[in-house]
C-alpha positions as CSV (number, residue, x, y, z in Angstrom):
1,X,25.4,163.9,108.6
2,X,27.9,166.6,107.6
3,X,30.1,165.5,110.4
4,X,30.5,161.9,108.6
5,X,32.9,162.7,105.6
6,X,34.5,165.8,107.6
7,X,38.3,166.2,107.8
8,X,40.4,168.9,109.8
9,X,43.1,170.7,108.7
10,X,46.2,172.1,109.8
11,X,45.9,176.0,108.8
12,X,48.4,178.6,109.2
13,X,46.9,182.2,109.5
14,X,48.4,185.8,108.1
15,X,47.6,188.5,110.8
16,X,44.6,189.6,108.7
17,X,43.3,185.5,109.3
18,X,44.5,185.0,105.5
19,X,45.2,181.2,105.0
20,X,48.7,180.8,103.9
21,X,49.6,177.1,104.6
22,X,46.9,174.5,104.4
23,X,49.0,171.4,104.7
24,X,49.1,168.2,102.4
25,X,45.3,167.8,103.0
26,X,44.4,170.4,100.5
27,X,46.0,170.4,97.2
28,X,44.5,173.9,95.5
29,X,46.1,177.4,96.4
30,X,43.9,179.7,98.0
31,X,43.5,183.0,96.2
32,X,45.1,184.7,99.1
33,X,47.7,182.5,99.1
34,X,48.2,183.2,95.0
35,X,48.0,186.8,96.0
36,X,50.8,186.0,98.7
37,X,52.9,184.6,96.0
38,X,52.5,187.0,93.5
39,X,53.9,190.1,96.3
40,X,56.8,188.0,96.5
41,X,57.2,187.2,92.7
42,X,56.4,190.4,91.3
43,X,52.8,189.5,90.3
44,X,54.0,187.7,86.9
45,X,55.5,184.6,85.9
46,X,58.2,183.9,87.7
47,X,60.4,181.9,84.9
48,X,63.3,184.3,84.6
49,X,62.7,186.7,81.7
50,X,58.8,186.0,81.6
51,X,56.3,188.8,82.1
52,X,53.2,186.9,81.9
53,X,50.7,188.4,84.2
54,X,49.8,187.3,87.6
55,X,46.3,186.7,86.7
56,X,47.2,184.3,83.2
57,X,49.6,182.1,85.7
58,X,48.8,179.1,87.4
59,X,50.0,178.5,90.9
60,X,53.0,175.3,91.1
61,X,53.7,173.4,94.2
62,X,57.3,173.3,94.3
63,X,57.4,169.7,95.7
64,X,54.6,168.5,94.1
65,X,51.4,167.7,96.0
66,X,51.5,164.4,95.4
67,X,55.2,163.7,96.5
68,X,53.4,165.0,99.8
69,X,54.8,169.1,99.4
70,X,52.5,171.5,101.5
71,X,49.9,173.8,99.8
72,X,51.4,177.0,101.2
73,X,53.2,180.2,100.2
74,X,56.8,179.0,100.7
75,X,56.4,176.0,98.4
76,X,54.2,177.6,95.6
77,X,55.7,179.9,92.6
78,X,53.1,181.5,89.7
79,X,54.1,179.8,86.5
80,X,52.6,181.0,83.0
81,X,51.0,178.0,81.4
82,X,54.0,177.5,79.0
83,X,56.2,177.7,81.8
84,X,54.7,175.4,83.9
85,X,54.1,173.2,80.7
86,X,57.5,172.8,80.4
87,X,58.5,172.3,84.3
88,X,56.6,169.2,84.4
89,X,57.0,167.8,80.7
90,X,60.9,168.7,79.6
91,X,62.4,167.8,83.1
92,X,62.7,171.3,84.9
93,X,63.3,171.4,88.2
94,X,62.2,173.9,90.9
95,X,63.7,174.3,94.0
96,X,63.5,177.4,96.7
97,X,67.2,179.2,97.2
98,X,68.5,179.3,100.6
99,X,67.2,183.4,100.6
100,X,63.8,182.2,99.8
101,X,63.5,182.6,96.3
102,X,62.5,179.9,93.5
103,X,65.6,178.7,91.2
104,X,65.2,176.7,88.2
105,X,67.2,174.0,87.3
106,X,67.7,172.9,83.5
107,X,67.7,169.7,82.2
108,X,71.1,168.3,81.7
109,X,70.6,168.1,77.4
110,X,70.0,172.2,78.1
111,X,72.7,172.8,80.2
112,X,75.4,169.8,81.6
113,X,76.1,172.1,84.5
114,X,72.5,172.2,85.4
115,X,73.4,175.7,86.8
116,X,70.2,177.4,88.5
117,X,68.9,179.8,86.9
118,X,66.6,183.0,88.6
119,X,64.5,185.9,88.2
């Protein structure tokens, strides 16, 4: 009866068997995957010149989940709630630099260059 409603997903393991990319199937972050995030963000917000803690930030799919963006380490980024408030309400936009590091892009009305902006 379990079997009925099961699904299998595509996990990627750390060496420890941490899982860091669970696909499109799952939408939440996995704490080790938060944790992931947070070693490479500096365990706080990452909005430039925010130093909410790790622990009061949510974790943001940088394609969103529902535009079909992965739930893994390389497409997350810990925002603070007022950060991540205003990434999907004033028309932010997050993308991941070529060196693997999340850029934020203002909304023209904030800057007409749009010029990204980082930690």
């Amino acid at each position: 009866m379990l079997a009925c409603d099961a699904e299998i997903l595509p996990a990627v393991l750390g060496s420890d068997g941490a899982i860091l990319d669970l696909g499109t199937g799952t939408r939440l972050f996995t704490s080790n995957q938060r944790h992931a995030i947070g070693e490479r963000d500096g365990h706080h917000c990452n909005f430039p010149d925010c130093e909410a803690p790790e622990k009061w930030c949510h974790a943001h799919h940088i394609i969103h989940w529902a535009d079909g963006g992965p739930t893994n380490v390389g497409n997350g980024v810990l925002l603070c709630p007022s950060h991540h408030e205003m990434v999907h309400h004033d028309n932010w936009t997050v993308r991941m630099s070529t060196h693997g590091h999340p850029e934020y892009i203002p909304p023209p009305w904030t800057d007409p260059r749009q010029h990204p902006l980082r930690r």
